[in-house]
C-alpha positions, 0 to 999 in steps of 0.5 A: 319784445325785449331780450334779457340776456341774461338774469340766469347767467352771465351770458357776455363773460362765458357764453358770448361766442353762443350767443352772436351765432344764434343773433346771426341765425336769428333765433334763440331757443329757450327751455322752460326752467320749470318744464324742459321738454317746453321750448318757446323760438324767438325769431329776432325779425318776426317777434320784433325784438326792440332791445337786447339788455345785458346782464355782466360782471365781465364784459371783457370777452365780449367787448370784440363782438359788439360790433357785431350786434346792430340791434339796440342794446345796453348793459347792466354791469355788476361791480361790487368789489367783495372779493374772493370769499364771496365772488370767487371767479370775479376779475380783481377790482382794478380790471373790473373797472378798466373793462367797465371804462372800455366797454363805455367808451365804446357804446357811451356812458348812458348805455353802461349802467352800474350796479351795486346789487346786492348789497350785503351786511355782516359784521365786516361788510358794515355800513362804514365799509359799503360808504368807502367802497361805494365812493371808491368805486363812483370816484372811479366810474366817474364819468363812465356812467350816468346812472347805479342801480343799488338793491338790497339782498333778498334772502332766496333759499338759494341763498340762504344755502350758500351763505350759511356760513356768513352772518348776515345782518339786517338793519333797522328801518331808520339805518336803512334810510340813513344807508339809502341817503349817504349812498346817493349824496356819495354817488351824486358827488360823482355826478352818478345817479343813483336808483333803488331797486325792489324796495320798499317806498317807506325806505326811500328818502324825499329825493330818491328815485325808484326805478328798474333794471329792464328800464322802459325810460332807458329803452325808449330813448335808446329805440327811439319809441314809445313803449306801453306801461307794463310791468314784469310780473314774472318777477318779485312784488316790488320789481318795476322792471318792463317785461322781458324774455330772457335767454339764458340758463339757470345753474350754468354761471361760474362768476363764484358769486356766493349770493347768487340766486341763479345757481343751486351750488357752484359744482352744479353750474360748473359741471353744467358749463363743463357742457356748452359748445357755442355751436348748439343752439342751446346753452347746454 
């Protein structure tokens, strides 16, 4: 088995001390999103839990408590430096990415992914502005990871709520390539690596790489194990991610993240986080 924690919230920015109390009682109850009164246990030892995958935009409070953790694990950390119109409880940019430097250091490059999802358009977010961003950003992730996982916005209704005030844009298929080649020909210059995401194949260029974010090739290595070839099929069409299970809570994460797909509205999830205490076993 492996632990997504968490696609629904960002369980090392605000529910870190949560989660090492359950990881040291070893079980972890999860409420179904859909039907609250069904509750599956996951047992850390009799399920047999391979890899933890975590999901964050600020491992900053975490970073103390790593060392507490002796299952495999590593993180996928979110960088996309929007800023506060549409991520509004982000750190700024500069302790992002000296978090980001922290946490690689203390785990390794490999085990630091980066993403730059998702990426957005609008009249200012243009193309010429994600190529200074994204160069900005890999000229100073350099060295502190191996490997970027960029994907496209999908429009969930969601999200189409909370960003009616922004004009989205979208870009032809012939842009889109163009967009998909330079990122890579930026990235590589860094010496990062950079995957795609829930995309299309038609898309992607001859060298591009399509890969996933609960990534069967990075758990193998880190485990030291082989894993079947199976796919999530709880997630979108295009999604190539290995079957996970994941442990947080929709409508529960105060990032700000105007584009998030876990959150009906922020005063939901605020007033939801309003309701955690890290000593019961659920998040809320």
């Amino acid at each position: 088995m492996i632990i997504s924690a968490s696609r629904r919230t960002d369980i090392p920015a605000l529910y870190g001390e949560w989660f090492i109390r359950q990881y040291k009682k070893g079980i972890f109850y999860i409420k179904n999103p859909f039907n609250q009164s069904q509750i599956r246990i996951v047992n850390l030892k009799e399920d047999n839990v391979k890899c933890i995958v975590f999901w964050t935009k600020n491992a900053k409070p975490f970073l103390k408590k790593l060392k507490q953790i002796d299952t495999p694990f590593y993180f996928l950390y979110t960088i996309t430096n929007y800023g506060k119109i549409l991520e509004s409880n982000v750190p700024e940019i500069a302790e992002s990415i000296t978090t980001f430097k922290n946490l690689s250091l203390k785990i390794g490059n490999e085990n630091v992914i980066w993403r730059y999802d998702p990426i957005i358009f609008t009249e200012n977010l243009n193309e010429s502005w994600h190529f200074k961003n994204f160069e900005f950003l890999a000229k100073n992730l350099k060295n502190y990871t191996k490997k970027c996982i960029a994907s496209f916005i999908y429009m969930y209704k969601k999200c189409i709520k909370n960003l009616n005030t922004l004009d989205i844009q979208n870009k032809s298929e012939k842009k889109l390539k163009y967009f998909i080649q330079t990122l890579e020909e930026i990235s590589n210059k860094y010496g990062i690596e950079t995957n795609w995401c829930c995309i299309n194949k038609n898309l992607l260029n001859k060298n591009s790489i399509k890969s996933s974010c609960i990534n069967k090739n990075i758990i193998e290595k880190l485990t030291d194990s082989k894993l079947s070839p199976l796919k999530d099929k709880n997630q979108r069409q295009q999604c190539n991610c290995y079957p996970s299970v994941d442990i947080g809570v929709y409508n529960t994460c105060i990032n700000g993240c105007k584009y998030c797909y876990a959150n009906i509205n922020f005063d939901l999830a605020y007033k939801n986080y309003k309701k955690h205490n890290p000593n019961y076993n659920f998040i809320i």
